[in-house]
KEDRENRO-872722 format. One record per residue (C-alpha): residue number from 1; residue in one letter; y, z, x. Coordinates in Angstrom, 2 decimals. Layout:
N
> NUM,a,Y,Z,X
...
// end
This chain:
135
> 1,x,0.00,0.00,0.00
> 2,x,3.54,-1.20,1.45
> 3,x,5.96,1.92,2.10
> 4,x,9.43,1.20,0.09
> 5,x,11.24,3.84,2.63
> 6,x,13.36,3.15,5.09
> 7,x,15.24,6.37,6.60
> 8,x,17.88,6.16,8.85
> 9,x,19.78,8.14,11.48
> 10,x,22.76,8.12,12.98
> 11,x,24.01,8.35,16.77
> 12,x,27.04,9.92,15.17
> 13,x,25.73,13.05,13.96
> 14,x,23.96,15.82,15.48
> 15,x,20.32,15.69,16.05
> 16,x,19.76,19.25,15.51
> 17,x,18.40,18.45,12.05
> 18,x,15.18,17.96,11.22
> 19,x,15.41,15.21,8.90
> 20,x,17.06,11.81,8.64
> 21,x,20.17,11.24,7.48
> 22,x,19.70,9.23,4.38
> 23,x,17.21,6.72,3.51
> 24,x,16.78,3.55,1.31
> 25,x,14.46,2.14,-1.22
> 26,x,14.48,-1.47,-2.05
> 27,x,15.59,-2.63,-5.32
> 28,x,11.68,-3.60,-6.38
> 29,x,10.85,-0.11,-5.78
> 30,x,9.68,2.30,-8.48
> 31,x,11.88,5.57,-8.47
> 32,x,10.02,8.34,-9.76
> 33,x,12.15,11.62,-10.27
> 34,x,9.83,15.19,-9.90
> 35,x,10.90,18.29,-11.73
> 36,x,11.18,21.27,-9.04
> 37,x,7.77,22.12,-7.54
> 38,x,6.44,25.83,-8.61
> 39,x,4.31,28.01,-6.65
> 40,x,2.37,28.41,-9.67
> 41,x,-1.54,28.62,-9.97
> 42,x,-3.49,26.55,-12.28
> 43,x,-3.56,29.39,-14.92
> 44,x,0.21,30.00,-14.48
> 45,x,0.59,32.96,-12.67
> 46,x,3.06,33.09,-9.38
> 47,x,1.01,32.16,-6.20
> 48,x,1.85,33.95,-3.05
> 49,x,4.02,36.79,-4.69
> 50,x,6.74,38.04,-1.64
> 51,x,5.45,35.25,0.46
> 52,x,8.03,32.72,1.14
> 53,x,5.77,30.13,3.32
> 54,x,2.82,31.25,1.41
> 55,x,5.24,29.62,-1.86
> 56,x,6.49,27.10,-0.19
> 57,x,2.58,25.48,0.41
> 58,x,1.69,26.23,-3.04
> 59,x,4.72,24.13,-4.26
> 60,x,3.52,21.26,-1.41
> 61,x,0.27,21.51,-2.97
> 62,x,1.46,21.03,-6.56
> 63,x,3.87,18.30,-5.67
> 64,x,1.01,16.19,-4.01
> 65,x,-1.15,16.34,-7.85
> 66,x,2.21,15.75,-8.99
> 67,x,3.02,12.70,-6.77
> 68,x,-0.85,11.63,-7.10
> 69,x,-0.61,11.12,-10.83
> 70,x,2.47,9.22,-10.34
> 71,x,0.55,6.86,-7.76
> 72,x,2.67,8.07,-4.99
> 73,x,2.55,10.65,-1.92
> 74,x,4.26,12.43,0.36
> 75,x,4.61,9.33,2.02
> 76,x,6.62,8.18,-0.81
> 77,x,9.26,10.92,-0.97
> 78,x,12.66,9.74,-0.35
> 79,x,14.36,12.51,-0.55
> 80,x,13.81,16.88,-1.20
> 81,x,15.83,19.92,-2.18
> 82,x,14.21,22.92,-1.13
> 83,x,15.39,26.18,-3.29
> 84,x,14.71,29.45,-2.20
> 85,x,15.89,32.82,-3.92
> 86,x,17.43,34.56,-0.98
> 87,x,20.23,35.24,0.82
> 88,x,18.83,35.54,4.29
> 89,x,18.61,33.07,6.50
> 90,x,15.29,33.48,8.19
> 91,x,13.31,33.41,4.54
> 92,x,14.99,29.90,4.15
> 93,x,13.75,28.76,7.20
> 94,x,10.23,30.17,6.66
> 95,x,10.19,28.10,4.00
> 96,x,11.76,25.04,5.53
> 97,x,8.84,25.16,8.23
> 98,x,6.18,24.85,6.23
> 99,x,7.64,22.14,4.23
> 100,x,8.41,20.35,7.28
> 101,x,5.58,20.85,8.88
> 102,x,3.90,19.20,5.58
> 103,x,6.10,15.95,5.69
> 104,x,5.05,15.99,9.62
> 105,x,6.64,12.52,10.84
> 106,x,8.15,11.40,7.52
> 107,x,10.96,13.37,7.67
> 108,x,13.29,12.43,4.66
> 109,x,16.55,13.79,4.22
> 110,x,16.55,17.31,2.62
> 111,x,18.80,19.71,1.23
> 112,x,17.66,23.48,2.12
> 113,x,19.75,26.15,-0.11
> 114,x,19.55,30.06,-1.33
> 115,x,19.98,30.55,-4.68
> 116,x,19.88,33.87,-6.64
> 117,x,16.71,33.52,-8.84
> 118,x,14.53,31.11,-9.75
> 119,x,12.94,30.27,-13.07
> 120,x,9.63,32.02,-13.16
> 121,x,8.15,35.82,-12.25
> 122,x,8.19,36.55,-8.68
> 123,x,9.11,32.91,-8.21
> 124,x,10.52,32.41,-4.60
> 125,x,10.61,28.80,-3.93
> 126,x,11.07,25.45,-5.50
> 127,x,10.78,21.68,-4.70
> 128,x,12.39,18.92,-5.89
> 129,x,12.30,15.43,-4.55
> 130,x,12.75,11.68,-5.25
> 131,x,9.75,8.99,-4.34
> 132,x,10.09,5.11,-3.70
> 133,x,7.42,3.60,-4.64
> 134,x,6.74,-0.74,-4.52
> 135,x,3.78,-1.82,-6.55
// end
């Protein structure tokens, strides 16, 4: 299956980040919009409760049946926003690792913020992203 995704970098900006820039889908490519990705378990209940990489996985994990049914993968993504309920620094970036370390080479530009609460019990992390698909 052809990859729609082009991301791109810039000389211009800092390389510190650990994600492109931007990226591009052609105009033949399917967009396909997830809703946040939940830490939650099959049955419902909050996976990983006070375990910010331990949510962040289960949200990977959901996302990929997510992406699957949509005929896409993490290959696909074009783009993320990682949420996590917390104002310190270091549990954002325990989640940003594993989520990272999950898109491995395809690094697609992402947007990592704290946010007060999230939607469900215990809830700690969420995922949203954007996927490019061409048929």
């Amino acid at each position: 299956m052809a990859r729609a995704i082009t991301l791109i970098r810039s000389d211009s900006l800092s390389d510190v980040a650990e994600y492109a820039y931007a990226a591009t889908a052609p105009a033949e490519a399917r967009l396909t919009f997830l809703a946040g990705s939940c830490p939650l378990n099959e049955d419902g209940s909050t996976a990983a409760i006070g375990d910010y990489a331990g949510q962040a996985a289960k949200a990977i994990e959901n996302m990929r049946t997510a992406l699957a049914a949509a005929g896409a993968s993490l290959q696909d993504v074009i783009s993320t926003r990682v949420l996590v309920a917390s104002t310190r620094q270091e549990d954002l970036v325990a989640a940003w690792q594993v989520v990272r370390d999950s898109f491995a080479d395809h690094d697609v530009p992402s947007t990592l913020m704290g946010v007060t609460v999230l939607g469900y019990k215990d809830q700690l992390v969420e995922i949203e992203a954007v996927a490019a698909v061409v048929d």
